[in-house]
N, C-alpha and C positions, 0 to 999 in steps of 0.2 A: 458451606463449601464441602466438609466431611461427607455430608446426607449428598448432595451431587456427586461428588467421586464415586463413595461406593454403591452408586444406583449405576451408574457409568462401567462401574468394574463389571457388577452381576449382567448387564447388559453384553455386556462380551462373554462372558463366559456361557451365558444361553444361547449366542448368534451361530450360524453354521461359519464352519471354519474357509466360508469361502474367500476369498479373492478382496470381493465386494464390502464382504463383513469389514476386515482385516484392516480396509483401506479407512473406512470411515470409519474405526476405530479409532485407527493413529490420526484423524482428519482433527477429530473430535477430542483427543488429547492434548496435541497440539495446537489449538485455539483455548482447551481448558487454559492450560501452560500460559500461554500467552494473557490469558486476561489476567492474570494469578500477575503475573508480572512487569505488566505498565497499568497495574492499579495503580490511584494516587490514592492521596488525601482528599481535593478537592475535586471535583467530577471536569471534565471540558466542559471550558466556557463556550460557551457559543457566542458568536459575532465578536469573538477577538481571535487574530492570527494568530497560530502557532507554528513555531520554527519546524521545517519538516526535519527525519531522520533520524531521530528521538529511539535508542532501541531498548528495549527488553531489559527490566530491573536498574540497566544504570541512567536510562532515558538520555538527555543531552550530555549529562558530566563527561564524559568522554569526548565529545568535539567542543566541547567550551576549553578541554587543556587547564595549562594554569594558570591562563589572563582569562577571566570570564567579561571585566569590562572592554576589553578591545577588541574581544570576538563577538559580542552580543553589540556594540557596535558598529563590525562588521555586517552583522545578520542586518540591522536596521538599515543601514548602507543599501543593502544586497535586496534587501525584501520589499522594500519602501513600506515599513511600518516603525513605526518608534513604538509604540506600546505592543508587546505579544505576550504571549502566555510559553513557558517552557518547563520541564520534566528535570527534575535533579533527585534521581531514583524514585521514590516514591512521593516526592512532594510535588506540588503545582507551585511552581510561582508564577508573578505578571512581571515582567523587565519593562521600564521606563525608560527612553533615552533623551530624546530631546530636550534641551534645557526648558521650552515652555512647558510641555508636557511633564516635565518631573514637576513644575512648582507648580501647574495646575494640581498634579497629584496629592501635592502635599500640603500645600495650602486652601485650595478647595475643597479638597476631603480630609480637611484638619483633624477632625477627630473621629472619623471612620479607619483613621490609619495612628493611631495614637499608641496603638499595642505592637511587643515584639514577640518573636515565634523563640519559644525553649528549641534550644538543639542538645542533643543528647551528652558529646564529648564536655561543650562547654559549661553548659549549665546543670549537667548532671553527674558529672564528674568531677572536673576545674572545680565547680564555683559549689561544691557540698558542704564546704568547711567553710568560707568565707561569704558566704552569700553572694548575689550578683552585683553586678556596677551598674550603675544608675545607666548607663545607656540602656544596657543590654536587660535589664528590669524587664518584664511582662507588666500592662501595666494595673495597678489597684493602689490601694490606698497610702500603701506603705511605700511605694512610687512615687505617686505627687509629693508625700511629703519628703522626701528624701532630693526632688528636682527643686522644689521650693526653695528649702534650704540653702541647695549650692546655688542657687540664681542668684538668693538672696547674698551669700556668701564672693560670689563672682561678680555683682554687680558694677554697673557703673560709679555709680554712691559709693562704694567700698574702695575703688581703686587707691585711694589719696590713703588709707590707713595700711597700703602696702608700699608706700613709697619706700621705707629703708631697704625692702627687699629688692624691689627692682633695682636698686642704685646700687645695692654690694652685690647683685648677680649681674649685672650688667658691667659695672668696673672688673671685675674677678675675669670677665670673655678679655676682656685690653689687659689686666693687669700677667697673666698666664699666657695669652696667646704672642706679646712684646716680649715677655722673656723669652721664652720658647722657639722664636722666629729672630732674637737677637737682634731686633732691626733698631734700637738707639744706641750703639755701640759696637756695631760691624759696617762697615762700609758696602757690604752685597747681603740682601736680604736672603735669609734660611727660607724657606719654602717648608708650609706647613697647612696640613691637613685639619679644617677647622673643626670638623664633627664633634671628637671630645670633647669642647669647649661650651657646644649647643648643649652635648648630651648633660650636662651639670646643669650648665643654664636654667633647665625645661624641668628638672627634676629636682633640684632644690627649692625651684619655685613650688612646688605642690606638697614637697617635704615641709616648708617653713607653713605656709595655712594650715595644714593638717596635724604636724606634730610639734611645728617650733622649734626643726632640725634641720638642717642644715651640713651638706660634707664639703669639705675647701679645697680637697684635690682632685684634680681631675681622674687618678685612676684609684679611688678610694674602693677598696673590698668591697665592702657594703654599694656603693651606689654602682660597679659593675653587677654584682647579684642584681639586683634589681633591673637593669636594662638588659641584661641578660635575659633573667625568670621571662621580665613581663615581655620579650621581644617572641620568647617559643611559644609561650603563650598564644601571644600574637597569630602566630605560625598555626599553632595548632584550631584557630577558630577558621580559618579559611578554607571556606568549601573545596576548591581545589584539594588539599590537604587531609581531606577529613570524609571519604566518602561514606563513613559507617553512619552519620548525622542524618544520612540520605537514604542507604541502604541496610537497612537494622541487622540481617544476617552476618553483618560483618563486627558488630558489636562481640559474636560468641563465637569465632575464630578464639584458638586455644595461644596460649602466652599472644596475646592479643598486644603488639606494639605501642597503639597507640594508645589503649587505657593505661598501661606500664609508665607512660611518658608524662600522660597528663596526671598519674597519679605524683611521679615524681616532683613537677613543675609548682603541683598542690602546696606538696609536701616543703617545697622549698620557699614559695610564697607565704605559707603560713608561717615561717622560721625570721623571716623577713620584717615581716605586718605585726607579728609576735612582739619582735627587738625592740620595734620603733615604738608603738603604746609603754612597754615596760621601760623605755627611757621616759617619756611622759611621765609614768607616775612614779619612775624618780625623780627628776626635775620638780614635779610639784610636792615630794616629799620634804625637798631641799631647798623650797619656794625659788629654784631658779626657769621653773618653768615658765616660757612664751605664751601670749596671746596667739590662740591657735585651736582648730577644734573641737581635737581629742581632748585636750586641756579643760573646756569650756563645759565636756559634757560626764569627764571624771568628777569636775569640780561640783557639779548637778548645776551648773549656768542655764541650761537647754532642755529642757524637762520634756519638750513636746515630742524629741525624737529618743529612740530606744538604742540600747548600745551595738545593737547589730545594725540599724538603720545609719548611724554617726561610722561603724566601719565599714560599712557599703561606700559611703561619700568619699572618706578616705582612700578604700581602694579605687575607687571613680578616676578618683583626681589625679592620683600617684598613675592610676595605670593609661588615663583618657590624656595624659600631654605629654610624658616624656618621651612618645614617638612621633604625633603628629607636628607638635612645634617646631623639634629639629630635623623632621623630614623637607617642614617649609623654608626652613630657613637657611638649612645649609644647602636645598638648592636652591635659592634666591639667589643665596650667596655666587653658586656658580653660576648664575644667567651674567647676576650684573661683573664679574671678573672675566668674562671672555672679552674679544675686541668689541661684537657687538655692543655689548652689555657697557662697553666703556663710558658709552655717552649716556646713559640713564644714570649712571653712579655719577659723571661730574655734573648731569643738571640736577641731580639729587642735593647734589654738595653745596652747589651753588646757592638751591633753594631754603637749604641747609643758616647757610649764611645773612640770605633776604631775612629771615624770619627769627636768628640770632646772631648779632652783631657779633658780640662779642661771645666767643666759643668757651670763654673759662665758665663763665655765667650758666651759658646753656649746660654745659656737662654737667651743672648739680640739681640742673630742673627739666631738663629734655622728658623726664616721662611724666610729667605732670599733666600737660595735653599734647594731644599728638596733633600738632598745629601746621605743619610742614604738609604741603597737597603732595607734593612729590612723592615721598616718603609714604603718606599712606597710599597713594597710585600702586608705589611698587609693592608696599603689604594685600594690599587687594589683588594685585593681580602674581604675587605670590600661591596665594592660594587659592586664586583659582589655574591658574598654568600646572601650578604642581598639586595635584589632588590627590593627596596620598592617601586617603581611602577610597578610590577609584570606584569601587563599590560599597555604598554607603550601608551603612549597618541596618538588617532589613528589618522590614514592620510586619505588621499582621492585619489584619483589616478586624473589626470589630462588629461591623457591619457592614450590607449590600454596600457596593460603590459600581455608580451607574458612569459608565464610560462610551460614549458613543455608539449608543445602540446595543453594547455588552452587560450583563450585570458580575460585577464580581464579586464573589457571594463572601460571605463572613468568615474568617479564619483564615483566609488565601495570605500567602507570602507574596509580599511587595518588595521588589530590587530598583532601586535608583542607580540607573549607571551616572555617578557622578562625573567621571572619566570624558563621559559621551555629550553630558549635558554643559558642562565648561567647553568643551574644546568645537561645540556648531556651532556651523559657520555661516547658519540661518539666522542666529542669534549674537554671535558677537562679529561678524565680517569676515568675510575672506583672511583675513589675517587670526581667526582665530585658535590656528595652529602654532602661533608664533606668540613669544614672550615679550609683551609690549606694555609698560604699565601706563605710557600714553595717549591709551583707549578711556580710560576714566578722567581724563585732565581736558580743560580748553584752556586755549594761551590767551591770555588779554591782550598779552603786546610782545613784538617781534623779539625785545630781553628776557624772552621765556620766563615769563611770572606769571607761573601755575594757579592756576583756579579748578578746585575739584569738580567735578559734572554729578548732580545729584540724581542719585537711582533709589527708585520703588522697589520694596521690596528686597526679596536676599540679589548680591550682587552676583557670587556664585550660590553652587550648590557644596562646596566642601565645611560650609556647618550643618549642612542639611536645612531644613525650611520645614512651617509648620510647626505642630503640636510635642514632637519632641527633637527640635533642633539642640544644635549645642550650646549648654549652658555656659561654655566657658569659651564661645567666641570672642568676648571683650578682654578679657586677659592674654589670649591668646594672640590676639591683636597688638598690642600693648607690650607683649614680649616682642614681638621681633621688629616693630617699628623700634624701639629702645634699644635693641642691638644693635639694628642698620643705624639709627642716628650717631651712634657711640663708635662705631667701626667707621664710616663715610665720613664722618667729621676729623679724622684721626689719619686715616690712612689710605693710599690709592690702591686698591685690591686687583692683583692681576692672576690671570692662570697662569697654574704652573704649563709649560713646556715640554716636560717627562710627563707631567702625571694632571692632565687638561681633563674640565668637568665631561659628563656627559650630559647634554640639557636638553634631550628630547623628553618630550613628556611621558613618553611612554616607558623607553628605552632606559631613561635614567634610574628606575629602578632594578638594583640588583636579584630580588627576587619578586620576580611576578609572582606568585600564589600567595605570601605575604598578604595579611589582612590590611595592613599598613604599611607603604612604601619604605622601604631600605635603599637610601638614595648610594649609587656607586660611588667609591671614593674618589678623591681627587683633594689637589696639592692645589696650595696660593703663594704668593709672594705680597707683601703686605709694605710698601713704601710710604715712609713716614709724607703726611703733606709738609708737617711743619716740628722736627723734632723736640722742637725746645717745648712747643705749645703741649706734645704730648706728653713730655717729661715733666711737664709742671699739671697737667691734671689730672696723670696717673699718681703724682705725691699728695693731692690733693684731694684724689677720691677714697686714698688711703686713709690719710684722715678722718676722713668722713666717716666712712664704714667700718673703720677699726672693731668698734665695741658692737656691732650688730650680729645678733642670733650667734653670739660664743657661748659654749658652756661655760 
């Protein structure tokens, strides 16, 4: 490019200073310019549509805004293409939307799309001290073995060896959220906001696998850091948020904002991840240490993986649930507490009931199978209504992927609009704008006794599908079927009044650009069904749990 210019320069300065020169000077400048600046990475594809109006260095980021899944979208809407290719400064990516189309993508080119694209803020900054998270891994060897691991760690098989945990984080959401709401001993219930309660939930669960720690209050120092840290975090991997990932001149802007930020967010994560190992191997200094995986591989139990491989999972785990679990669940929570939502939570209850007579019984065994069709209707269609990674964490192709007449050549950036793919209405019905969990149920008989409808395949797309779906859909499952059984069994959940959910799908998040949905607040009223019955298996779950994962 050098050798062009200045042939270009010396070409002017020998031309006569006509008119004519002058013009097609600046003609030929001006196109140099231009190609300089919607270069990509990857060339145009041919025979795949591209979104028109793409400008100069920042290509589409600029009209995609800060919701890129409900404007790319729109474009499919607008353009009639679900698959096109689009410019986010200098990179090419292909956008998926249609729900057949993303799982053909994903599943038919299972391992043409097994890799992910480094971006510069996240994985070259954020993650220089910590290494990556197993999502966000590129992929080799030290990848597989590191997803092996937590599958094998996540697994179905394994569930049953975390039962004490599920039962004292799942008691602790009833035990803090009855005090707090005062509803066994005020006559008008307090009206309270459930989020804090998920946000522990989701995060002691990944605390107790990984270190065998556990925090009991809801606003513990330590466990706000952490949902903090990992939320800016969050923030700061989202393209919207982050043009310099796209635009590399913007990397060497002087006191540069966003390196300053992510350098901090580093700094304070590693301060964090630090704490928590160095209580491990006090714990095992003092033989009070838990079955847990830091533990397992100070101890040399795990010899195949390396200690930066075992803190990679750890950070995975800590960082991959305690946003997307309580972003599902606390607006689950607000679908089924509106009026609509009323009658999903009593045939919930009801089914609740069919399938455990007696309710003392079920509260010390409810997460052992998730046996209730109900119950899983509304987790399944929890997460697909609410798709709080709207944009699914992108891939990189490894190889050609031939698409209808197109080839998409090796190293192209792939986007799953997840957002776009749950909510067509080509593929779940006319109603698939709307929060219905019985779309997955058929009724055997007119006393609504749920039978689940069996699906091929991923039900939605918010684990993603394919070769690197998420490893921790089955826990993740598992968590919030265990909440709603312990909450619906206990209590009739209403909106508040003042402070009523928001449960568009779109809308209900407070910040669009967010990597992962931050569900608006909102207020409940929480009416005992039967207070005595709740007063006797909140003293009973105490019991129970007492001596689990205390120092």
């Amino acid at each position: 490019m050098d050798t062009i210019l200045g042939s270009f320069i010396q070409r002017i300065r020998e031309a006569p200073l006509g008119y004519a020169s002058v013009l097609g000077a600046c003609i030929a400048a001006i196109l140099i310019i231009y190609k300089i600046t919607t270069r990509t990475d990857i060339p145009y594809i041919r025979n795949l549509p591209e979104i028109p109006g793409a400008l100069p260095i920042t290509g589409h980021l600029l009209e995609l805004g800060e919701d890129h899944a409900t404007v790319c979208e729109k474009w499919w809407r607008k353009h009639g293409h679900s698959v096109f290719q689009i410019r986010l400064g200098n990179t090419r990516a292909v956008v998926v939307n249609s729900f057949d189309d993303c799982k053909k993508m994903l599943v038919s080119n299972s391992q043409a799309l097994i890799d992910r694209p480094t971006l510069y803020t996240f994985h070259g900054v954020i993650s220089s001290t910590q290494g990556f998270t197993i999502g966000s891994s590129p992929w080799d060897n030290s990848c597989r073995n590191k997803r092996k691991a937590a599958s094998t760690t996540l697994s179905k098989a394994m569930m049953k060896n975390y039962r004490p945990m599920f039962d004292v984080e799942s008691y602790c959401i009833l035990r803090d959220i009855t005090r707090d709401s005062k509803v066994l001993d005020k006559a008008g219930p307090v009206e309270v906001g459930v989020r804090p309660y998920i946000q522990r939930y989701a995060l002691n669960t990944t605390l107790t696998l990984c270190y065998g720690i556990r925090m009991d209050e809801v606003y513990d120092t330590l466990l706000r850091e952490i949902l903090y840290v990992g939320s800016a975090i969050s923030l700061l991997r989202s393209a919207s948020e982050n043009y310099q990932d796209y635009i590399p001149a913007l990397r060497y802007i002087p006191n540069n904002e966003k390196n300053k930020r992510s350098k901090e967010l580093r700094q304070r994560r590693d301060a964090y991840l630090d704490l928590l190992l160095n209580k491990v191997r006090e714990m095992i200094k003092n033989g009070t240490d838990k079955p847990c995986i830091s533990a397992a591989i100070l101890k040399d139990q795990e010899t195949r993986l390396t200690g930066v491989e075992v803190g990679s999972i750890c950070l995975s785990l800590v960082s991959g649930g305690f946003e997307t679990i309580p972003g599902t669940l606390v607006s689950c929570i607000g679908s089924l507490c509106t009026p609509a939502g009323q009658t999903f939570q009593e045939r919930a209850y009801e089914d609740i009931k069919r399938h455990y007579p007696n309710l003392k019984e079920a509260w010390a065994n409810d997460f052992d199978q998730e046996t209730v069709p109900y119950l899983n209707a509304i987790v399944k269609e929890a997460g697909r209504y609410y798709t709080v990674s709207n944009m699914s964490l992108p891939r990189k192709t490894v190889s050609d992927v031939h698409w209808n007449g197109a080839v998409i050549p090796a190293k192209t950036m792939i986007l799953i609009n997840a957002q776009a793919g749950n909510h067509d209405v080509d593929h779940f019905g006319p109603d698939g704008g709307s929060f219905n969990p019985e779309r997955w149920l058929s009724t055997s008989t007119e006393e609504h006794n749920f039978a689940e409808k069996p699906t091929q395949g991923p039900a939605h797309l918010s684990f993603g599908a394919g070769s690197r779906s998420c490893p921790g859909a089955i826990i993740a499952s598992k968590l919030i079927y265990s909440a709603l059984f312990r909450l619906i069994s206990l209590y009739k959940i209403e909106a508040s009044t003042a402070y009523p959910p928001n449960t568009d799908y779109v809308d209900y998040n407070e910040i669009k650009s967010a990597l992962v949905a931050i569900p608006r607040d909102f207020k409940v009223k929480l009416i005992p069904r039967d207070e005595a019955l709740a007063s006797e298996v909140l003293k009973m779950g105490e019991e129970r749990t007492k001596d689990f994962y205390k120092e």
